[in-house]
C-alpha positions as CSV (number, residue, x, y, z in Angstrom):
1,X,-76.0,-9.6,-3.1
2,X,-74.7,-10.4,0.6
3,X,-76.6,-12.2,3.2
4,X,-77.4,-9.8,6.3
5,X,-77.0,-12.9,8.1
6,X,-73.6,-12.7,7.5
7,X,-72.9,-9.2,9.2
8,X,-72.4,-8.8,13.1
9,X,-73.7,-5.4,14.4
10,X,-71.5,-3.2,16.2
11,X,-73.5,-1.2,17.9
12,X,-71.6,1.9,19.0
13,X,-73.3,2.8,22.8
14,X,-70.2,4.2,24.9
15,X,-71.0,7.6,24.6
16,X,-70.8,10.0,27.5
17,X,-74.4,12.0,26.4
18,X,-72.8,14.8,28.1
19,X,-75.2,17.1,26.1
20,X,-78.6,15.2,27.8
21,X,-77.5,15.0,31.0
22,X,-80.4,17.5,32.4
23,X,-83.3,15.2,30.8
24,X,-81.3,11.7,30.5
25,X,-78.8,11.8,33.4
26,X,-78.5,8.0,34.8
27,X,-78.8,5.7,31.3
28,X,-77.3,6.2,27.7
29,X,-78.7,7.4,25.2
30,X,-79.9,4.0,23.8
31,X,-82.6,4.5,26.7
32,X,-84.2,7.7,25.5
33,X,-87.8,6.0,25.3
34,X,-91.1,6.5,22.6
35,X,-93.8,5.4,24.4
36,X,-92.1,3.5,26.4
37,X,-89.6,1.7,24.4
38,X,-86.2,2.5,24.2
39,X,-84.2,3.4,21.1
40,X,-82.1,1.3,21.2
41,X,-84.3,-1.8,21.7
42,X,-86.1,-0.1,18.3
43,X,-83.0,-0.3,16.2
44,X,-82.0,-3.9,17.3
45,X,-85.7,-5.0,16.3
46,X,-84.9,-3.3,13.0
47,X,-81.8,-5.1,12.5
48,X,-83.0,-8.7,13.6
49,X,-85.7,-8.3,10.9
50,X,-83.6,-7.1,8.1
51,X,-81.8,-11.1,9.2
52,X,-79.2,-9.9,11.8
53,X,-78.7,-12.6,14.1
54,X,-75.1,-11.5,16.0
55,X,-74.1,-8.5,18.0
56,X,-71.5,-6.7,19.7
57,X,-72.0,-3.6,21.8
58,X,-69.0,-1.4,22.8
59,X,-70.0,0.0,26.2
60,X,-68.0,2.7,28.2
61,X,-70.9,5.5,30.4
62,X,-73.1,3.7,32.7
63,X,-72.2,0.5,30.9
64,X,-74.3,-1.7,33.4
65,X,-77.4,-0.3,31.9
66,X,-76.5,-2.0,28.6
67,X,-75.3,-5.2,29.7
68,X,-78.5,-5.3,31.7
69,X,-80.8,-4.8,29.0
70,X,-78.4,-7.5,27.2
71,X,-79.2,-10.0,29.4
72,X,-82.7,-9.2,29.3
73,X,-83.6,-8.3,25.7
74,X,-80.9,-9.7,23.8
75,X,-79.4,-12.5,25.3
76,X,-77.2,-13.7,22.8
77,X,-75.2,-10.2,22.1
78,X,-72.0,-9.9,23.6
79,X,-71.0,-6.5,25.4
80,X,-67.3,-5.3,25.4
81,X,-66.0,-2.5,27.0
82,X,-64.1,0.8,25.3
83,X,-62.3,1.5,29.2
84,X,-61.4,4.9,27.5
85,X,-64.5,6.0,26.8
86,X,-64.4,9.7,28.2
87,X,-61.3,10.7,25.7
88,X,-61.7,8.8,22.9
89,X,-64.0,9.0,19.7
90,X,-66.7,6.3,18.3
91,X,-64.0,5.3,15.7
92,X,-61.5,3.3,18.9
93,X,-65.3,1.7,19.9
94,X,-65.5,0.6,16.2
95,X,-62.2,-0.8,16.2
96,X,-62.2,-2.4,19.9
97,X,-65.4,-3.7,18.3
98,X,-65.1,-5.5,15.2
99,X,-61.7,-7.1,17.1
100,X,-63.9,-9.5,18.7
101,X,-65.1,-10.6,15.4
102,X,-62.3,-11.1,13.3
103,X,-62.4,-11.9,10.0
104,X,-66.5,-11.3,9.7
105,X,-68.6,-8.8,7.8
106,X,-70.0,-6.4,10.1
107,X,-72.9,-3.8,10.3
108,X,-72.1,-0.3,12.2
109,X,-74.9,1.5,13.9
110,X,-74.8,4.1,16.4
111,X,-76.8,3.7,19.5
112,X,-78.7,7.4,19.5
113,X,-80.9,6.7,16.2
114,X,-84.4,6.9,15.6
115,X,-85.5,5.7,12.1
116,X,-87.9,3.6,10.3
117,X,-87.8,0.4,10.9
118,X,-87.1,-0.4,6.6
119,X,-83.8,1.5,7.1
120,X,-81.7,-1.6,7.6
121,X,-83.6,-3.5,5.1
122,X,-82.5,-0.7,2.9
123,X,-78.5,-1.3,3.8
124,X,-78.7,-4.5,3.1
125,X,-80.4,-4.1,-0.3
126,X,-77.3,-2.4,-1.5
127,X,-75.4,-4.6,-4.1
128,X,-71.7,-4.0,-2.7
129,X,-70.8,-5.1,0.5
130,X,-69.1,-1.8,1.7
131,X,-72.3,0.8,1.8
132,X,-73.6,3.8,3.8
133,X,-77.0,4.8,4.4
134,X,-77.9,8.5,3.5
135,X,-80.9,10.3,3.5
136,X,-82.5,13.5,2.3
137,X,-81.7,16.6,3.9
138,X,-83.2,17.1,7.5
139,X,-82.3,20.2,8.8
140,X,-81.7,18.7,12.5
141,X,-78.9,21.3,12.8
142,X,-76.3,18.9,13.4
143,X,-75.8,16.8,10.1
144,X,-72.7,15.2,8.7
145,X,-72.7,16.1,4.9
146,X,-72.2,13.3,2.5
147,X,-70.2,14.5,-0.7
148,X,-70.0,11.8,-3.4
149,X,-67.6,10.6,-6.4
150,X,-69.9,9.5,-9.4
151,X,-71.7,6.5,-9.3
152,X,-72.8,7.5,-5.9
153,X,-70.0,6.2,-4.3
154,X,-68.3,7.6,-1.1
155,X,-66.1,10.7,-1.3
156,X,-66.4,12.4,1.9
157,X,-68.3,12.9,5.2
158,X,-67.9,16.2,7.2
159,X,-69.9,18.5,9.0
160,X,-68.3,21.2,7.6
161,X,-70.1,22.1,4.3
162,X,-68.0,22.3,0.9
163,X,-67.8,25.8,-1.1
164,X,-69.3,25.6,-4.5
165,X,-70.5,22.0,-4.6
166,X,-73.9,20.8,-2.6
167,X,-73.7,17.3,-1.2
168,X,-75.5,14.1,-1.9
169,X,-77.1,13.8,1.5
170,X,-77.0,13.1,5.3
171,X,-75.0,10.2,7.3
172,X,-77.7,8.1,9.2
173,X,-75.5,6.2,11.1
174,X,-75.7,2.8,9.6
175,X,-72.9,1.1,8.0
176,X,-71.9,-2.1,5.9
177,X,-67.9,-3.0,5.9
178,X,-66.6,-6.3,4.3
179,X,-64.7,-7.9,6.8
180,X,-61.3,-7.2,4.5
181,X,-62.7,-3.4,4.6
182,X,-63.2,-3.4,8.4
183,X,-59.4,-4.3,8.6
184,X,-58.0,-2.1,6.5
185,X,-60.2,0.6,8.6
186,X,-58.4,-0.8,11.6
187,X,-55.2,0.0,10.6
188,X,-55.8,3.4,8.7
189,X,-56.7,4.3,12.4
190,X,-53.5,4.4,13.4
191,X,-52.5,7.5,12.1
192,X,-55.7,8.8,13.1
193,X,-56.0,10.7,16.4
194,X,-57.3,8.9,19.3
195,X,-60.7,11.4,19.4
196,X,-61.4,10.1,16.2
197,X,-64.6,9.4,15.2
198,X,-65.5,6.5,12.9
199,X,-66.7,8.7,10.0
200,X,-63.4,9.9,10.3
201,X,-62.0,5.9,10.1
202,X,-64.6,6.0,6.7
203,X,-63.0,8.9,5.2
204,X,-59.5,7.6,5.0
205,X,-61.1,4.2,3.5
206,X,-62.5,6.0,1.2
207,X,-59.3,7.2,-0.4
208,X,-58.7,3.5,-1.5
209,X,-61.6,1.6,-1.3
210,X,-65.2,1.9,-3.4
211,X,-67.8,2.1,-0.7
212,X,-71.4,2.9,-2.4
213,X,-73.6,5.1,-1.1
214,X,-77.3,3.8,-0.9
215,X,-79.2,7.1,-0.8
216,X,-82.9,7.3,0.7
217,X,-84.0,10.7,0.2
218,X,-86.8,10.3,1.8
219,X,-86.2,8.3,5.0
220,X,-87.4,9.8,7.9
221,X,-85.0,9.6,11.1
222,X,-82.9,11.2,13.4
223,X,-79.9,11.1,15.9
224,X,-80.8,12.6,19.7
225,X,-77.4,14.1,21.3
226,X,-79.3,17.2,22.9
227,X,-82.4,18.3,24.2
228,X,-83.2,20.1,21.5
229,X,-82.7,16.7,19.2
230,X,-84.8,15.1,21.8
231,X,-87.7,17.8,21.3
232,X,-87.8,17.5,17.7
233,X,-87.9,13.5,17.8
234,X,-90.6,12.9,20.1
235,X,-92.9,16.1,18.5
236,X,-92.4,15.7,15.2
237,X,-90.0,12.3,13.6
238,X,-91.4,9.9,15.9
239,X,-95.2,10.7,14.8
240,X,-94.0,10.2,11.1
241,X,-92.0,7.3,11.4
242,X,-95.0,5.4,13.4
243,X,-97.0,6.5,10.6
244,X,-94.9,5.1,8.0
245,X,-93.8,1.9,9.5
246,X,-97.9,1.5,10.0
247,X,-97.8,2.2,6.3
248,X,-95.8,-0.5,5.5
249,X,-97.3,-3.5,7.3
């Protein structure tokens, strides 16, 4: 079992939110609020109770908001900027990333998640070190597919889905890399295109390394890219997830 206080978050946050520009158009997506709070300060609360203590956020679109809220909220993270953020995928923020860190276990999340606040707790309950979360199926509209190798370990992630075989589950969007795993992804990038996302980076790990898959059908979450997403969290996940974490106190 590994110490979640031995992980640094990277927290993935330089998207461009092209897609919720109409209803979010001056902060990232991090600062999509429920009742009043912002996502993003929701997942780092998560984190910091499943023992996180250290993280990194990779900033690019309207990075000021972030290393506002930084100074603010989280003093002691460190924001680093991905200057390409407009043409390149989350997998260069991942990498630009866990290069300040070298040589440490680290904790992906992306910044656009809404989830119960157990879900990290969850990660870290995972016996290996390299693990992805992965849920039941949600029908958001917009999932990346999960397809395992037996014992539920990491074959595959793809939003396109597989003739013949069903998959395991959903990506959440929170991931455990060993720090020797987190370099290898660093150089399996480079033959990667530079729009590559960091799914992408986990797929070509997966051809050599055993990452497990910890699989919570039943967690209730979701990512918010478009107002659509944004409808559907605030009418109907966000009620259910305050009603579980209330649950669980």
């Amino acid at each position: 079992m590994y110490s979640s206080t031995e992980s640094v978050a990277i927290v993935l946050a330089a998207g461009l939110g092209a897609r919720l520009r109409d209803v979010q158009s001056e902060k990232p997506k991090g600062f999509i609020e429920m009742e009043g709070i912002p996502i993003i300060e929701r997942s780092i609360e998560a984190l910091k109770k499943a023992g996180v203590r250290e993280f990194v956020f990779v900033v690019g679109w309207h990075a000021e908001v972030y290393r506002a809220w930084c100074a603010e909220s989280c003093p002691t993270a460190v924001c680093v900027d991905n200057t390409n953020y407009a043409t390149t995928g989350s997998l260069r923020s991942l990498i630009i990333g866990a290069a300040l860190v070298p040589g440490r276990n680290i904790v992906v999340v992306e910044s656009d998640l809404l989830y119960e606040q157990r879900a990290p707790e969850l990660l870290f309950s995972a016996p290996e070190m390299d693990a992805v979360l992965i849920s039941g199926f949600t029908n958001s509209g917009d999932e990346v597919w999960v397809y395992d190798q037996p014992p539920q370990r990491l074959a595959r992630l793809t939003k396109q889905r597989a003739g013949g075989r069903a998959p395991l589950g959903e990506l959440v969007g929170l991931t455990r890399l060993s720090a020797r795993s987190t370099a290898d992804l660093i150089r399996a990038a480079e033959a990667l295109p530079t729009a590559a996302h960091y799914e992408d980076g986990l797929n070509a790990l997966a051809e050599s390394h055993t990452i497990d898959l910890v699989n919570v059908h039943d967690l209730i979450w979701c990512e918010i890219d478009n107002p659509a997403h944004l409808a559907r969290a605030r009418e109907t996940i966000w009620p259910k997830i305050t009603a579980a974490d209330a649950r669980r106190r």
